[in-house]
PyMOL commands that place a pseudoatom at each C-alpha (Angstrom):
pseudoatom trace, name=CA, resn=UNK, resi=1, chain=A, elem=C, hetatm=0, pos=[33.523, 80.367, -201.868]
pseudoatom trace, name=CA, resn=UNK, resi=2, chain=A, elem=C, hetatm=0, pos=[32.323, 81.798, -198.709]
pseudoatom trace, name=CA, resn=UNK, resi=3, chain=A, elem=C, hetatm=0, pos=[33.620, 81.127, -195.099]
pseudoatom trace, name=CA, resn=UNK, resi=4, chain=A, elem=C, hetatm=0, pos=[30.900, 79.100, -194.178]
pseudoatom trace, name=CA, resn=UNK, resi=5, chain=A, elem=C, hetatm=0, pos=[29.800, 75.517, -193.791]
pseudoatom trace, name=CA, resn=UNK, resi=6, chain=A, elem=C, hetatm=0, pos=[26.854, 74.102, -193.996]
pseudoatom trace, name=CA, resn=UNK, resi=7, chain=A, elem=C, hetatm=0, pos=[25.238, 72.205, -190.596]
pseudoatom trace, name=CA, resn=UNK, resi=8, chain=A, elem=C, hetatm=0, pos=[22.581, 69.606, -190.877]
pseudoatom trace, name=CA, resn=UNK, resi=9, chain=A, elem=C, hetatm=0, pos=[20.358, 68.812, -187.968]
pseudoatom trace, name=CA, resn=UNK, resi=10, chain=A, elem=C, hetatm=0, pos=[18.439, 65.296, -188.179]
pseudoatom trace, name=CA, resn=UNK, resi=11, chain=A, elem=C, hetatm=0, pos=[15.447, 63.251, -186.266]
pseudoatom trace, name=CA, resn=UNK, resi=12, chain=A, elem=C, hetatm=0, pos=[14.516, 64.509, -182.931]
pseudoatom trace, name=CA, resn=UNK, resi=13, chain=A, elem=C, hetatm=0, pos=[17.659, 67.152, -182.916]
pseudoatom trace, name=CA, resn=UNK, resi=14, chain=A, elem=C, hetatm=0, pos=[16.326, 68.900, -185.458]
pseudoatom trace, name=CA, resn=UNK, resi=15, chain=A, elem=C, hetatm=0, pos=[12.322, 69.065, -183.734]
pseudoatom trace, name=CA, resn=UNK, resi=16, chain=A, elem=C, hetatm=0, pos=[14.389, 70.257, -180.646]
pseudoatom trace, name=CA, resn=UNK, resi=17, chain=A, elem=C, hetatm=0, pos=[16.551, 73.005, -182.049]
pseudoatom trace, name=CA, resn=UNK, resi=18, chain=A, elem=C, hetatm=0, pos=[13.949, 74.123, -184.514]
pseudoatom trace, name=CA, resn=UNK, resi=19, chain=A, elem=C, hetatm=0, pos=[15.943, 74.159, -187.622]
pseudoatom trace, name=CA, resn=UNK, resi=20, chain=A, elem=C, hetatm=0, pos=[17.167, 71.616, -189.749]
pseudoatom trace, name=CA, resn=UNK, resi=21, chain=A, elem=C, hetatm=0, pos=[20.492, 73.479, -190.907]
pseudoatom trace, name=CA, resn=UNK, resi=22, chain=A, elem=C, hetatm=0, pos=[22.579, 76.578, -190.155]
pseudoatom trace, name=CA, resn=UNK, resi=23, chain=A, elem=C, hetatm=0, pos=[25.619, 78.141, -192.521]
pseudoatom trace, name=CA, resn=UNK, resi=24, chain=A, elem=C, hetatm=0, pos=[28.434, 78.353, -189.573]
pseudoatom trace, name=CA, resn=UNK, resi=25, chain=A, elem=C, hetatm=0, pos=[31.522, 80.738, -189.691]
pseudoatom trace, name=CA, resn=UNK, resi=26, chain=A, elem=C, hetatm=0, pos=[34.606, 78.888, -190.139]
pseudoatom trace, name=CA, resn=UNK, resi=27, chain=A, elem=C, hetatm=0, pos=[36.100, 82.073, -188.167]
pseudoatom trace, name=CA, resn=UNK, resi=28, chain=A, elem=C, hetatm=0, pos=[34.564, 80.977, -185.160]
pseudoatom trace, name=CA, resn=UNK, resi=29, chain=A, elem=C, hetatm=0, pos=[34.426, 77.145, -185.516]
pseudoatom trace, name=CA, resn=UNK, resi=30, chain=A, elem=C, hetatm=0, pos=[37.451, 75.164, -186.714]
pseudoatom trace, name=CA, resn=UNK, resi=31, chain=A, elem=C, hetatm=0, pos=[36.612, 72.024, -185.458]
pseudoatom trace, name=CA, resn=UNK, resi=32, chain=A, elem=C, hetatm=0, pos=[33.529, 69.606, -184.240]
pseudoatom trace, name=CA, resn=UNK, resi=33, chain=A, elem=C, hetatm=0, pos=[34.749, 70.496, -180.284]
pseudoatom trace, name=CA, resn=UNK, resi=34, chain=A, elem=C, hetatm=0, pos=[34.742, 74.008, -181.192]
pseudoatom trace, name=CA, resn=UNK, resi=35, chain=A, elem=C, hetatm=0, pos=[30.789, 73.410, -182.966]
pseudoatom trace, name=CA, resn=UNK, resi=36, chain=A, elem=C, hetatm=0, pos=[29.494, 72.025, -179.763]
pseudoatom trace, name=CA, resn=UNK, resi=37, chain=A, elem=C, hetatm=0, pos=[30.498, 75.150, -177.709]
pseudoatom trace, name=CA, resn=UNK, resi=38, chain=A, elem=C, hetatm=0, pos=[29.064, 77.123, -180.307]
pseudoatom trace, name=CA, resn=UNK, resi=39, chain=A, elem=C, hetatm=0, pos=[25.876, 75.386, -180.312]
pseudoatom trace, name=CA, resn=UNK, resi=40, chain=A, elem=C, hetatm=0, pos=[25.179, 75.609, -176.923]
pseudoatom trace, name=CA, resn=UNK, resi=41, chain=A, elem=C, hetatm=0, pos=[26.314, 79.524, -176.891]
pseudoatom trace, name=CA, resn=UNK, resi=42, chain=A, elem=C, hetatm=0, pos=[23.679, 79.526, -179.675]
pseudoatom trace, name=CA, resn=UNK, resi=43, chain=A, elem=C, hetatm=0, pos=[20.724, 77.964, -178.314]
pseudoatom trace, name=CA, resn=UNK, resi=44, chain=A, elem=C, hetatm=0, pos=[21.090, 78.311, -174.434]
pseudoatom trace, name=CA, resn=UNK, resi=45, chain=A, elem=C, hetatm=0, pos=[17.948, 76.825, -174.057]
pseudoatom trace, name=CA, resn=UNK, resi=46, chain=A, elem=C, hetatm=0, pos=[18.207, 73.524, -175.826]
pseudoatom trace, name=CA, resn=UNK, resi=47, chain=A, elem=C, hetatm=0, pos=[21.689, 72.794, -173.832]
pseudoatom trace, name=CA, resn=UNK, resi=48, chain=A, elem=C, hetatm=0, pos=[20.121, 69.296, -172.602]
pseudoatom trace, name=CA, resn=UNK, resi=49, chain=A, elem=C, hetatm=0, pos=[19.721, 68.196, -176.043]
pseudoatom trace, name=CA, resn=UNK, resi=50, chain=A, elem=C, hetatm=0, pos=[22.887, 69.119, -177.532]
pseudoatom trace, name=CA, resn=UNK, resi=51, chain=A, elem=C, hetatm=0, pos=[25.002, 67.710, -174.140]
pseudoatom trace, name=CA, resn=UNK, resi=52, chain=A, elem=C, hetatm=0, pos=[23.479, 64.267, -175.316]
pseudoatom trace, name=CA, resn=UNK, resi=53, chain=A, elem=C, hetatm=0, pos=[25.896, 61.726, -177.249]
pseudoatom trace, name=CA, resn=UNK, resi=54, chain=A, elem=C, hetatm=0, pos=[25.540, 62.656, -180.565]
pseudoatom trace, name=CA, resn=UNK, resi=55, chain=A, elem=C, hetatm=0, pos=[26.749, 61.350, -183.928]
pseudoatom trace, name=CA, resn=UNK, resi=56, chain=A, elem=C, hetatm=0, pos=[28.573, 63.634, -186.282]
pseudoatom trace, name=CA, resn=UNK, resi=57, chain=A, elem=C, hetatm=0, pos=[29.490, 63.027, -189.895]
pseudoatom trace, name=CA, resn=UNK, resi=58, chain=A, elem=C, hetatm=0, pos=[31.856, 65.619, -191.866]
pseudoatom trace, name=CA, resn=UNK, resi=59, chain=A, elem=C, hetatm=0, pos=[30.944, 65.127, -195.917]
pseudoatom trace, name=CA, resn=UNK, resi=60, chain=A, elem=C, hetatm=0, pos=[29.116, 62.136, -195.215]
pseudoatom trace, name=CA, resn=UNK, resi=61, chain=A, elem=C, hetatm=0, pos=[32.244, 59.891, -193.526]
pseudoatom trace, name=CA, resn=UNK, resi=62, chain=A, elem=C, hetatm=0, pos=[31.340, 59.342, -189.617]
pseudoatom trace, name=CA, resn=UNK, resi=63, chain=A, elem=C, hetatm=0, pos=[34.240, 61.097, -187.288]
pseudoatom trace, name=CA, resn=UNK, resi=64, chain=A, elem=C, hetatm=0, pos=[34.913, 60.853, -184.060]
pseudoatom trace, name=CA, resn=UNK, resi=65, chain=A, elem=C, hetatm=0, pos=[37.129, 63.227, -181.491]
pseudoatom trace, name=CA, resn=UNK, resi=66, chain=A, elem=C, hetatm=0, pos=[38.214, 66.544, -183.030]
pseudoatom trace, name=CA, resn=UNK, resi=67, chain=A, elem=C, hetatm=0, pos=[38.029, 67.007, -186.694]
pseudoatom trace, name=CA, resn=UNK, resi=68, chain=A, elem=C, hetatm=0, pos=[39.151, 70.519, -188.269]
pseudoatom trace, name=CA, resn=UNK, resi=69, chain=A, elem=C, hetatm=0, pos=[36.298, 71.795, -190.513]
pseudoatom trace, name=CA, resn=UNK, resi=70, chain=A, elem=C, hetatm=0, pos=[36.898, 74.304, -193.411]
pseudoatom trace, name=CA, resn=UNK, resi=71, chain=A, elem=C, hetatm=0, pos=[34.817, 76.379, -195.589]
pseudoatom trace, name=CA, resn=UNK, resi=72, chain=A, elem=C, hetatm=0, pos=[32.294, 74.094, -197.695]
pseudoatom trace, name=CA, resn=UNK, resi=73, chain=A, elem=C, hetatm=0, pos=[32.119, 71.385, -195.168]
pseudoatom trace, name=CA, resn=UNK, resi=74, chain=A, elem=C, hetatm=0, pos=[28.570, 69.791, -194.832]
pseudoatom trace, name=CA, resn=UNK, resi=75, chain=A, elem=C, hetatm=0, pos=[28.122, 68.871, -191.176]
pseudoatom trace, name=CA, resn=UNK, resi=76, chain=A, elem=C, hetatm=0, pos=[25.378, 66.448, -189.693]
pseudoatom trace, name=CA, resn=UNK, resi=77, chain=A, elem=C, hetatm=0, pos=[24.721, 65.708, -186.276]
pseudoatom trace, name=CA, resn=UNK, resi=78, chain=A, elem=C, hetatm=0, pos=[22.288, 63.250, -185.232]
pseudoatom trace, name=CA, resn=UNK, resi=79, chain=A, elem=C, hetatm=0, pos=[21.412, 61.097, -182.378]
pseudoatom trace, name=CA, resn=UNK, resi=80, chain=A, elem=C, hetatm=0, pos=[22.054, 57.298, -181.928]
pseudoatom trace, name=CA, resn=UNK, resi=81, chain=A, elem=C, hetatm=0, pos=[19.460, 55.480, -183.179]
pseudoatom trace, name=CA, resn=UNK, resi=82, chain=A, elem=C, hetatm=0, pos=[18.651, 51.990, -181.747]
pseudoatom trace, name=CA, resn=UNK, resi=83, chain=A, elem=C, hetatm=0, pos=[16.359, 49.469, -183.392]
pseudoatom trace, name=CA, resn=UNK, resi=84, chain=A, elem=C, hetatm=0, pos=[14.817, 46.266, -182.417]
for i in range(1, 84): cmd.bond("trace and resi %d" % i, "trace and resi %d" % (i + 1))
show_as sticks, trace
zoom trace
C-alpha cells in the first residue's frame, strides 16, 4: 500500500483546476483542513475556486469539519449543486 490517497475533482471544479484527480501524500495531508491548504499551495492560481463552499465526501460518506484521512482514502470534492 502506498502513502497516498486518491483525490477526485467533479463538475465545474474539475474544468477549473484542470484535472479530475491527484494521488496526495498522507505525509503532508492528514486531514480535509490540512487538503484545502494544500490545494491552494498547489494551484495558486485557482485560489477563488477552491475558497468556495465545497462538498467533500471521504469513501463515498459526506463529512463535514475535520476528518483525518489515511493512505487509500478516495477523496471527492465538489460544489453545491442547486436544481429547480
Amino acid at each position: 500500500m502506498t502513502d497516498t490517497f486518491k483525490l477526485k475533482f467533479f463538475a465545474r471544479l474539475k474544468d477549473e483546476l484542470g484535472t479530475a484527480e491527484l494521488d496526495v501524500p498522507t505525509q503532508q495531508v492528514t486531514d480535509t483542513d490540512a487538503l484545502k491548504t494544500w490545494l491552494c499551495e498547489r494551484f495558486p492560481e485557482r485560489q477563488a475556486a477552491l475558497q468556495r463552499p465545497l462538498l467533500t465526501a471521504v469513501n463515498h460518506d459526506m463529512v463535514n469539519g475535520t476528518t483525518r484521512l489515511k493512505a487509500g482514502d478516495e477523496v471527492a470534492l465538489f460544489p453545491p449543486v442547486t436544481g429547480g
